[in-house]
N, C-alpha and C positions, 0 to 999 in steps of 0.2 A: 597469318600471324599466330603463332602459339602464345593461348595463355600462363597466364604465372600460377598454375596451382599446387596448393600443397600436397604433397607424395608420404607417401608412410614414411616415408627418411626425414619429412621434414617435422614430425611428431614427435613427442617425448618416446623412450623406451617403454612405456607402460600402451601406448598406441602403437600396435602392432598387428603382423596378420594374427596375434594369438585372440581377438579381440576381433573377429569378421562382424560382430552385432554391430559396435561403436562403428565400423566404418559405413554400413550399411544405412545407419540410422543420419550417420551427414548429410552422407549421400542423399537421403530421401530429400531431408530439408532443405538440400543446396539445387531442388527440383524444383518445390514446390514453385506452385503458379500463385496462389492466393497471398497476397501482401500481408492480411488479415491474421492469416493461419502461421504469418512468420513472425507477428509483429513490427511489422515496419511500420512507420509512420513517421511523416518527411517534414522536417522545420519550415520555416518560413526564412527568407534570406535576411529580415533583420534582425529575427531572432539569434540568428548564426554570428554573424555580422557583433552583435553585443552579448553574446559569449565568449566568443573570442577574442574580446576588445576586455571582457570582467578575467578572463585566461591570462592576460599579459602579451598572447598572441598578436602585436601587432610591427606594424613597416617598420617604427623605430628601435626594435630589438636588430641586433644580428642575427637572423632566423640562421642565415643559413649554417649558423656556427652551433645552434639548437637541434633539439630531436620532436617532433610531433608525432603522437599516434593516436589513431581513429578507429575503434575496435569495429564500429560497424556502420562503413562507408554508403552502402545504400547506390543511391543516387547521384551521391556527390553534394549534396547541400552545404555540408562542412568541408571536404575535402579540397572542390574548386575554390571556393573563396580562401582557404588558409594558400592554397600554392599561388593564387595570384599576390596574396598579401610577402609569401617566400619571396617572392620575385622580384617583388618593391623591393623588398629589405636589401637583396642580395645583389642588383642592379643599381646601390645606393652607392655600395662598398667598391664599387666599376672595378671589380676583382678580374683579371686576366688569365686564371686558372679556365679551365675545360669544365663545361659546366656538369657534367655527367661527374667530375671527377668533385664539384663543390656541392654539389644538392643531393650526390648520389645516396644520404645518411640523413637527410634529414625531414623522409616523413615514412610511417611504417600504419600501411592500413587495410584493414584486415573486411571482406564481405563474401557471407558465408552462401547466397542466394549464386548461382554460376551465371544464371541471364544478365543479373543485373550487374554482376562483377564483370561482365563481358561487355557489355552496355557502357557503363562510367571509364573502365578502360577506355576505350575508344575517345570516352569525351575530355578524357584525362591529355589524353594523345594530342589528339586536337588542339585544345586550352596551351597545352607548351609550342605547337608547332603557330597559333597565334602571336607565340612570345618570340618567335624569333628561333626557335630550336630546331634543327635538324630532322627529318622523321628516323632517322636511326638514333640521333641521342634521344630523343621525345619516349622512343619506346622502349629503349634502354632505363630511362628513369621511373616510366611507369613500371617496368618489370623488376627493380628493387623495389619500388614503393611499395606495391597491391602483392596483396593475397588474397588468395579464392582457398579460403579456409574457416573453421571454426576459428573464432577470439578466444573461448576457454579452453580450448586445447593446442592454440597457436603458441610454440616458442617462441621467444626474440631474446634477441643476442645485447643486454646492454638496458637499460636508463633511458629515460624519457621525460625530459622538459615540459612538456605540454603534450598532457592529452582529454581531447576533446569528444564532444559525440551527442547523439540521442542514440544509447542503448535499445534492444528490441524490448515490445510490449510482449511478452511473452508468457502463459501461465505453463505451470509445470506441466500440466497436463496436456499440453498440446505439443510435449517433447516425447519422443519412443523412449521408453523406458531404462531403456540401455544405457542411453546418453547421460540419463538423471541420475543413475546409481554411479556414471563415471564421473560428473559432477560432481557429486554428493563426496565419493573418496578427496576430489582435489581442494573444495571453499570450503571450509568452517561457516560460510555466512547461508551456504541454504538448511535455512531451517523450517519447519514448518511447510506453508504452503506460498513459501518466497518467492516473487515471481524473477525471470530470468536476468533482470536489470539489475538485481543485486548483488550475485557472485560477477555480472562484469564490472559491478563498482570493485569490487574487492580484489579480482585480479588486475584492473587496470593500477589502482593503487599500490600493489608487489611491484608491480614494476615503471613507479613515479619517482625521479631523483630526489634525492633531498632540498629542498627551495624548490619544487618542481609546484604545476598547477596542476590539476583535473578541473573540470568544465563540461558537466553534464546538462542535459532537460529529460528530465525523465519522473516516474511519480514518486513524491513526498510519501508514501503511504508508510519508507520503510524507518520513519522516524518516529513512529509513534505505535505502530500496528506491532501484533506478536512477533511475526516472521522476523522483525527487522532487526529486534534484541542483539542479535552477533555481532552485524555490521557496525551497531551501534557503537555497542564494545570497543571493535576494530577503532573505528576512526578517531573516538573520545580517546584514546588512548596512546594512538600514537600520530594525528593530525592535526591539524588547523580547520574547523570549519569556517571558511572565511567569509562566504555569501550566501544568502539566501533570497530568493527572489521566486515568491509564489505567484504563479501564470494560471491559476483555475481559473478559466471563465473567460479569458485572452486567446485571439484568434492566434496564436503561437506555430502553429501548425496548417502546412495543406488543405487538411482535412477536418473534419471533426470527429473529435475521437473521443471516446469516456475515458477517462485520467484523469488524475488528478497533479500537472505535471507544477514540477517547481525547477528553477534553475539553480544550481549546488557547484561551489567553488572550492574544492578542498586543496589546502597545501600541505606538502611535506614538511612542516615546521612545528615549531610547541605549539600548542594550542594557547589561545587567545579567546580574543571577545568578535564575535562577529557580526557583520553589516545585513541589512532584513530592507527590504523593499519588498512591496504588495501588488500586482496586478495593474503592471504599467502598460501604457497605452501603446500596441504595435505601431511604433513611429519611427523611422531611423532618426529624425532629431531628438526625440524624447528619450529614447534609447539608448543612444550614445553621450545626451546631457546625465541622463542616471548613471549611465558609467563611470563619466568623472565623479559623481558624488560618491558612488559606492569604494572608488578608487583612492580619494583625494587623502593626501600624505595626515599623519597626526589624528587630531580627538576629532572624531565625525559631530558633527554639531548637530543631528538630531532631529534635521528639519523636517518641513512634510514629507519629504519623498523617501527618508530613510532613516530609520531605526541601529542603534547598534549594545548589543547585549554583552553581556561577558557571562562565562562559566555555561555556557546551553549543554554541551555534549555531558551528562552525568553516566558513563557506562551507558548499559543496557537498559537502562529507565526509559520511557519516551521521555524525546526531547519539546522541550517546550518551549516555542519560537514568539508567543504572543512578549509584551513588554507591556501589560497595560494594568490598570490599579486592580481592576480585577483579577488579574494576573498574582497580586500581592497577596491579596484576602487568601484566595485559591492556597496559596503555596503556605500561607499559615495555619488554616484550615487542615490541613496534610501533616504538619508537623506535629498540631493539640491533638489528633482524636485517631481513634484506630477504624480502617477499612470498614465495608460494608460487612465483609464475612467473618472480620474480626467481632463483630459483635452479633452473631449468632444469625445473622442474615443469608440465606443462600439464592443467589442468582444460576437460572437453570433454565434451558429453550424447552421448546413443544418437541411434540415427535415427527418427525420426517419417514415418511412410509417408501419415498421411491416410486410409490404408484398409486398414487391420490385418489384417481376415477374408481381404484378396487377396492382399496380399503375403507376407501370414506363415502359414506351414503348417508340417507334419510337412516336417525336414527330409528326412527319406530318402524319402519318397515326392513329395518335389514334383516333376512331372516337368518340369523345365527343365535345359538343361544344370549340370556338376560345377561350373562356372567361374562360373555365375551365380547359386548361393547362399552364403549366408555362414550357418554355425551362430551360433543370437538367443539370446544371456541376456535375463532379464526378471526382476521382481524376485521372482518365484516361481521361482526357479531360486537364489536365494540367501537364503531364508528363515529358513533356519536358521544363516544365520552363515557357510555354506562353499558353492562352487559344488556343487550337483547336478543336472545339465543334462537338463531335461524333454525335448529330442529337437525344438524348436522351430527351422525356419529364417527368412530372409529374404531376398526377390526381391534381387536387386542388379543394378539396372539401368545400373552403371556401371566403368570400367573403372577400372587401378590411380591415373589421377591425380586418379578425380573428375568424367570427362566423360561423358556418356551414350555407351553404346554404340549401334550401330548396329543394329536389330532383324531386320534382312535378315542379318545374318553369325551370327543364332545365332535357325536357326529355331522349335528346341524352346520358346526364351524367348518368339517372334514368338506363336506360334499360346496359350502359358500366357496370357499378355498379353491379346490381342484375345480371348478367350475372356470375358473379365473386362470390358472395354472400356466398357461401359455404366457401372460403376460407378466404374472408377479417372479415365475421361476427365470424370466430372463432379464431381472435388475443386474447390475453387479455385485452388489452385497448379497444375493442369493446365487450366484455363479460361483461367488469364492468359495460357497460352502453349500453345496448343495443337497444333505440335508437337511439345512436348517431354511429351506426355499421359501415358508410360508414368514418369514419372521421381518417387521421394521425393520429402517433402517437404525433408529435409534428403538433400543428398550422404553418400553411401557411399562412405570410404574403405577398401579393402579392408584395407588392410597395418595397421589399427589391429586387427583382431582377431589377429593374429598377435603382437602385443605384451602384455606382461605389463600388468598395471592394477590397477589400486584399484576397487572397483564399490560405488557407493554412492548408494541411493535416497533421490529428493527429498524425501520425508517419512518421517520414525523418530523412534521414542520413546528411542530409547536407542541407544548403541552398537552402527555396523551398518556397518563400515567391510571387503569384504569382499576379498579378493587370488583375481587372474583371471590364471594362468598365460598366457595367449596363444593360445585354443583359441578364444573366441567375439567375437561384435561386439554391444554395448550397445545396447538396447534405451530410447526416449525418455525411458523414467519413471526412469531411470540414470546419475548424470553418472559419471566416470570420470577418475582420475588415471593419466597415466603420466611417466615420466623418463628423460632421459639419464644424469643421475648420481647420486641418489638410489636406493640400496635398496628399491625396494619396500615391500619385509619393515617395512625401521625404520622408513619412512615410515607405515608400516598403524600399527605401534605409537604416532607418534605420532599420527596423527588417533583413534585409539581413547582418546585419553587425556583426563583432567578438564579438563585447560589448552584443550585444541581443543573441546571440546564448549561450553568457556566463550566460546571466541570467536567461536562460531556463535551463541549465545545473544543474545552482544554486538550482534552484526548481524542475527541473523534477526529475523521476525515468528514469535512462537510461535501454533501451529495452535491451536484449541478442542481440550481436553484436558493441552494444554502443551507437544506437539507441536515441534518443530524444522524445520526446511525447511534440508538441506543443500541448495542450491542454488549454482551456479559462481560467483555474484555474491561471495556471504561465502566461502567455500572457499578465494580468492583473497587475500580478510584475513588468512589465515594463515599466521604467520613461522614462518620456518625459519633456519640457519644454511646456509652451504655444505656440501656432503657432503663436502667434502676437510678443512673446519674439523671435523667430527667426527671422536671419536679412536676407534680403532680397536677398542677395548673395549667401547665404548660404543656402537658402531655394532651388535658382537655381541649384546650386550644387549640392544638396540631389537628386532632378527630372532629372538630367540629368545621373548621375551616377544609378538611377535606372533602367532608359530606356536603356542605354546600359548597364544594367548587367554588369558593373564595379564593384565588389568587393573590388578592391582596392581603389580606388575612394571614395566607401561609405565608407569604414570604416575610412579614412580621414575625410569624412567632417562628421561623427559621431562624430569621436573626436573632431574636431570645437566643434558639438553641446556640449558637456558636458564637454567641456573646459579641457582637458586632458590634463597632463605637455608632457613634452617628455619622462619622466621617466615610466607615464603612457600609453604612445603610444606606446611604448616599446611591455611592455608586452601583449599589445592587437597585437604584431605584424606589429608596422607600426612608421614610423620615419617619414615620408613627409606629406607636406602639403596639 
């Protein structure tokens, strides 16, 4: 049997032989053996099953008068189950037409892997010769259906009613290059370090009819995260986010996989108010009883199992899916006070060298010149809540503004260096430029360890907000607060407090376990008043409750600072003054 694969004729004109890299680089991926390296990762059948039950996808539509498409068939998890469900539908309607001639248009799906496109073929075949089909029409229909091709560079002819999937887990980097700059000319939505799931939300969306559904599982990260700004844009602007159903932490999938996956119901229609359910129980009765509530006609009543918002999609802002009072305070908070770095505050990470073991040693025994190391915080040097400095330096190949130095004017550094050479000249940031072979990967500003700081690691479970007199220089797993006119001290009190841990919450993506990601992106969401608007009492407050790591304390005199009723002190957990 000859498969259905796509040919350079079946490519847009911009895919051509003018273009041997782009074909070459399919090619590699539609080889690979490693699931992992392709981002596959396989639903579970009732996960499927109430996606396309939340899609519209179900027996009592006229499917076969509809269009589905599956950008990336895989396995068949979505694929088999929608054609058995085609079949009910189309089996209802006891049509007398030739079946080749009624189902031949109504599924279009695309698996970009050749084994496994060869593979689900086959089981595809099968599944219809179960249903009573011919094996010449069986493989007649699978050979409209399938393609054995890329999804972002697959054409189709036409509109799609429903389309469904779990996109691949894909980072850019584990694409050849080629591909990502040919991507990169076709979606507006890769931006940043977007992972691959999001230009196929975006071209699956181009070609979603008007009233149509999409019906994804794949990760929420691009709702809130930088990358995701475009799509953001995209969808606020000219969709419906209709569902939302967060699955972190839900046996959702095969396998276990790090994601953070949510299930996303977008329609082709004006946008509206949309339905939120939380981390429901892999049951097919539970599942399909949530469906009807996320479904049910009129005003959603709100009950335990599900939420429904209005106005979520703002542009490019992250979207903000929480509905809860602290949700309220948050978005008021936002509105009275300007940014963290609107009031003279700068959020900034450690430096990242590329090659830890070389650059970083026992500070008193490195032997390179006094001038060219800087004493390294790490976040094992703040463990406990306070600095206690393990004795760790770092290379600093750079002078006070930030420029490489010159390795002939500071020999002891020249001979530490070339000593090492083999290993530090074969980072990538020394590849791209290879004379500049001895340099971090981030610039070393000297004069920032001399400055007093905030040190705070990109992952904690709890309050871990720690004050850095001006003795060390931050290490990469470390972003860092410092200011012109902001107290330190009050500052620690107030990022140590309910209000701030809520507005991390707000923005972050929470880690497996429940984890937090302080990271400089959300850190930056956090309002302040001016330090001259704070009154002088109150400022004492803030400083004093820091230094003894009073919790309770700061989150009192936090709510002083943003003037919180009692009704709102409440909910932050605190009644007194």
């Amino acid at each position: 049997m000859v498969l259905r694969q796509l040919t350079l004729n079946d490519f847009d004109e911009e895919i051509d032989l003018r273009s041997p890299k782009i074909i070459a680089a399919v090619k590699k991926l539609s080889l690979e053996s490693n699931s992992e390296s392709r981002g596959a990762v396989f639903t579970r059948p009732e996960v499927v099953d109430f996606i396309l039950d939340l899609s519209g996808y179900t027996e009592g539509q006229d499917l076969h008068k509809k269009r589905l498409l599956e950008p990336s068939f895989g396995g068949g998890d979505f694929l088999l189950p929608a054609i058995n469900r085609l079949f009910d539908s189309w089996q209802r309607t006891r049509s007398k037409k030739p079946v080749v001639e009624e189902l031949a248009d109504a599924i279009r799906a695309v698996e970009l892997h050749s084994k496994t496109f060869a593979d689900t073929r086959t089981s595809v075949i099968g599944l219809l010769q179960q249903k009573g089909i011919s094996e010449t029409s069986a493989i007649t229909l699978a050979d409209r259906w399938l393609f054995n091709g890329d999804f972002l560079l697959t054409p189709f002819a036409g509109e799609f009613d429903y389309i469904v999937g779990n996109p691949p887990y894909l980072r850019q980097e584990m694409i050849p290059a080629a591909l990502i700059e040919e991507y990169r000319k076709r979606y507006q939505t890769i931006y940043d370090r977007a992972d691959i799931y999001v230009p196929f939300i975006e071209r699956s969306l181009s070609v979603l009819r008007k009233g149509g559904c999409l019906g994804f599982i794949c990760s929420d990260r691009w709702m809130k995260n930088k990358y995701g700004g475009p799509l953001r844009k995209l969808v606020a602007s000219n969709f419906h986010l209709k569902i939302f159903v967060d699955m972190v932490d839900t046996p959702a999938f095969h396998e276990d996989v790090i994601a953070y996956p949510a299930i996303t119901v977008i329609s082709n229609e004006s946008p509206g108010k949309t339905r939120i359910a939380s981390r429901p129980a892999i049951d097919k009765e539970a599942l399909s009883s949530l469906a009807s509530e996320l479904l049910s006609p009129g005003q959603c009543g709100c009950g335990e199992h599900v939420r429904e918002l209005a106005r979520i999609p703002k542009g490019s802002e992250p979207w903000l899916l929480e509905a809860s009072d602290q949700m309220a305070v948050i978005r008021r908070i936002e509105q009275e006070f300007p940014s963290l770095e609107e009031t003279a505050c700068k959020v900034g990470i450690g430096v990242a060298t590329g090659a830890d073991s070389e650059f970083i040693g026992d500070f008193a025994t490195l032997d390179i010149e006094s001038d060219r190391k800087l004493p390294l915080v790490t976040t094992r040097d703040i463990a406990s809540g306070e600095v206690n400095w393990l004795g760790l330096g770092v290379i600093n190949p750079f002078d006070d503004k930030g420029t490489l130095v010159n390795l002939s004017d500071h020999p002891r550094l020249k001979h530490y260096l070339e000593a090492r050479k083999g290993i530090i000249a074969s980072r990538h940031c020394a590849m791209k430029n290879p004379s500049n072979w001895y340099r971090t990967i981030d610039r070393i500003y000297p004069a920032i360890a001399k400055k007093p700081k905030l040190l705070i690691p990109d992952i904690k479970g709890e309050a871990h907000i720690v004050y850095e007199p001006g003795n060390l220089y931050p290490h990469h797993n470390l972003y860092y607060i410092i200011s012109e006119e902001w107290d330190l001290r009050a500052l620690q009190a107030v990022l140590l407090s309910s209000i701030t841990q809520s507005f991390i919450a707000t923005y972050s993506t929470k880690m497996r376990g429940g984890y937090l990601r302080f990271q400089a992106q959300y850190l930056r969401r956090i309002r302040l008043p001016h330090w001259k608007d704070v009154p002088w009492a109150l400022r004492q407050k803030l400083a004093e409750a820091a230094i003894k790591r009073d919790i309770n304390v700061c989150n009192h005199a936090t709510f002083d600072l943003y003037g919180l009723t009692e009704k709102e002190r409440a909910i932050f957990g605190g009644q007194g003054n």
